[in-house]
C-alpha positions in Angstrom: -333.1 -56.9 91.4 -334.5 -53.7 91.1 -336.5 -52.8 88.2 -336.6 -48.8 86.7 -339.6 -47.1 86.7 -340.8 -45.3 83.5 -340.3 -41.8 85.5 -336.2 -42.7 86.1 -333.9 -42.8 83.4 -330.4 -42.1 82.7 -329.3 -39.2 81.5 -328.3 -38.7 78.2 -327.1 -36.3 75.7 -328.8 -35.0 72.4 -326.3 -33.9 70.8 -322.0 -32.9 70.7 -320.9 -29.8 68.4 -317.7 -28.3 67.5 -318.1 -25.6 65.7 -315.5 -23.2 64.4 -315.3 -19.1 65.1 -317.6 -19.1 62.5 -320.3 -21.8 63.3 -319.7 -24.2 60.8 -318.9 -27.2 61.6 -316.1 -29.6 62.8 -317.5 -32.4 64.3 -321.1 -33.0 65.3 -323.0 -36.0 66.2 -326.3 -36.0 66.8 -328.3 -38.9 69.3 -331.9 -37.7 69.4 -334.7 -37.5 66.9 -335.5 -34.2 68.0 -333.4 -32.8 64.7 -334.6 -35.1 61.4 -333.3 -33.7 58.8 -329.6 -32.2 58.1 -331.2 -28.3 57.6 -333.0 -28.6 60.7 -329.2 -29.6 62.2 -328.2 -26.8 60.9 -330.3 -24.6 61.9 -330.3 -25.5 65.5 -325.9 -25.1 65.2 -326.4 -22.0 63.6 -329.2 -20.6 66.3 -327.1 -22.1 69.3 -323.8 -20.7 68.0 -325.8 -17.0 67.7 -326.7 -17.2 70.9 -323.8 -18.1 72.3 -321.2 -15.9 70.0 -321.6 -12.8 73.0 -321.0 -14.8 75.9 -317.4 -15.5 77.6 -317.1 -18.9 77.7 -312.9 -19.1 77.7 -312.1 -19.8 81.2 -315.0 -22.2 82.2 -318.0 -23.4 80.7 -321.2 -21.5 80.5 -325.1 -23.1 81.0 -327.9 -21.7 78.4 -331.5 -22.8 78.2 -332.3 -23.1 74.4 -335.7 -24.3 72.7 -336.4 -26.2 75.8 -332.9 -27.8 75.8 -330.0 -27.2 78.1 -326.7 -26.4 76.5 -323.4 -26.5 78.0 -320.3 -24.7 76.0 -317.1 -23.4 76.1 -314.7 -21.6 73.7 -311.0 -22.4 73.0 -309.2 -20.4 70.4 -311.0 -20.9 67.5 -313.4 -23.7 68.4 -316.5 -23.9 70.1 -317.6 -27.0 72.4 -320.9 -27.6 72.9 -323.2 -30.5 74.4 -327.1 -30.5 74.3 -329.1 -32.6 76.7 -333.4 -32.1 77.7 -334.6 -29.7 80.0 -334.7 -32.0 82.6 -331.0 -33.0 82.4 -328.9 -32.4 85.0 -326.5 -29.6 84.4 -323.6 -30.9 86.2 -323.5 -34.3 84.2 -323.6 -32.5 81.1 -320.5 -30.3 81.8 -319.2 -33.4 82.9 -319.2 -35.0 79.5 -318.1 -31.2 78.0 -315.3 -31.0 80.1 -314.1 -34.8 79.5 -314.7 -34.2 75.5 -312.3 -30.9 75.8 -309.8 -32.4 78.1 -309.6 -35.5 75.6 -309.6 -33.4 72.7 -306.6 -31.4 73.9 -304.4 -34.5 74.9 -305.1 -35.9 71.6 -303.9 -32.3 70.2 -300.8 -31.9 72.5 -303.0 -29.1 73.7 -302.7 -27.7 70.5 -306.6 -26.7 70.2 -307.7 -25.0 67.3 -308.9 -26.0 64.2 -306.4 -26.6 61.9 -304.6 -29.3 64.0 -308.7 -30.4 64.6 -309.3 -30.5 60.9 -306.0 -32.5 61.0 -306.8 -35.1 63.5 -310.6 -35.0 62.5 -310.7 -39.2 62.9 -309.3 -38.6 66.8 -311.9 -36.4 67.3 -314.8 -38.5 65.9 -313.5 -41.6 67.8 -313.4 -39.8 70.9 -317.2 -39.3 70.4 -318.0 -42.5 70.3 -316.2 -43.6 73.5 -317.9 -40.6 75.2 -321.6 -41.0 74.0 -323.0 -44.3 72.1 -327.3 -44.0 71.2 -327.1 -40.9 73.7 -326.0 -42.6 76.8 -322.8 -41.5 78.8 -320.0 -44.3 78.3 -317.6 -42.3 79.7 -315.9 -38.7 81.0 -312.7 -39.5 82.2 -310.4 -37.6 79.3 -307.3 -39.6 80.1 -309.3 -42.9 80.0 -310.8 -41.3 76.4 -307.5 -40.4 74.8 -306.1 -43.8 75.9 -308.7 -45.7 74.3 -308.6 -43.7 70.7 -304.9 -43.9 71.0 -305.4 -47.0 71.1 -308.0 -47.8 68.8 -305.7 -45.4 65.8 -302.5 -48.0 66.4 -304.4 -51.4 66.1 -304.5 -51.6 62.5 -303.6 -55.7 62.6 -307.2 -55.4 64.4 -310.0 -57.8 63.1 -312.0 -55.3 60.7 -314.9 -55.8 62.7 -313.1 -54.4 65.4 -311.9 -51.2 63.5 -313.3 -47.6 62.9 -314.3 -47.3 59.2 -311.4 -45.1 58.3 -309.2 -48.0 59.7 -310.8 -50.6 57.4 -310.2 -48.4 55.0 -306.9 -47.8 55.8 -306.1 -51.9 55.9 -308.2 -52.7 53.0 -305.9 -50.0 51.2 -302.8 -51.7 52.0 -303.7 -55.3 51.6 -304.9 -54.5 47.8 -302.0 -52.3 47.3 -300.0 -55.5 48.6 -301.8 -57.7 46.2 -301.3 -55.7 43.2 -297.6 -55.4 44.2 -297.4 -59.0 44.4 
């Protein structure tokens, strides 16, 4: 069995963002330490999406280098796609994971991208998140594979609660005390 050596790793991401036209956000999530507080996120979507705001991202994604972190993005309508990884990232894996978080996105959305039917589907879009990137490692960047799994993670609401997403529990814990009270 081989053994990895402190100088290999895996790669991993830092950070997803979908911003809107104007930089706020959609959905983020966040992997590294290298942003503690929620200003200092904000500062670094707000710098990113600057820097990005001139560039033509629409047709295929674009590579920046930004306070020593590489950042792949692309545009769609009125959202903004980005995904942060180290300097010493490899480019191509990164777009990778952009280009499966899009494709997902937009066969969760009927290809309907933009952010009203985001805003709408917000709990799609967060679940797809976490079957892309768990603690920063890659889980997976196949968008149909994505789309499958949070399809079917939103229609298992007979799941154990352990097994659900929060707004799930929620979900079932709503109906099984409106179900008692009705009783």
């Amino acid at each position: 069995m081989r053994t990895i050596s402190s100088k290999e790793s895996f790669p991993s991401v830092k950070n997803i963002l979908l911003l809107d036209s104007e930089g706020k956000r959609v959905a983020v999530k966040y992997y590294s330490d290298d942003w503690p507080t929620n200003s200092s996120k904000l500062a670094f979507e707000k710098s990113v999406f600057t820097k990005t705001l001139k560039s033509n991202a629409r047709a295929e994604a674009e590579i920046s280098m930004f306070e020593n972190n590489i950042v792949i993005y692309k545009f769609v309508q009125d959202l903004h796609f980005f995904v942060t990884g180290g300097d010493d990232e490899n480019e191509l894996i990164l777009a990778t994971v952009l280009q499966g978080f899009f494709d997902a996105v937009a066969l969760l959305l009927r290809n309907n991208v933009d952010k009203m039917e985001a805003l709408g589907n917000l709990d799609l879009i967060l679940l797809c998140l976490d079957e892309i990137v768990d603690g920063g490692m890659i889980l997976e960047t196949d968008a149909s594979v994505i789309a499958g799994k949070v399809a079917n993670h939103s229609m298992e609401a007979d799941a154990p609660l352990s097994e659900q997403t929060i707004t799930q529990a929620w979900a079932t814990a709503r109906e099984h005390l409106t179900r008692t009270l009705l009783k």
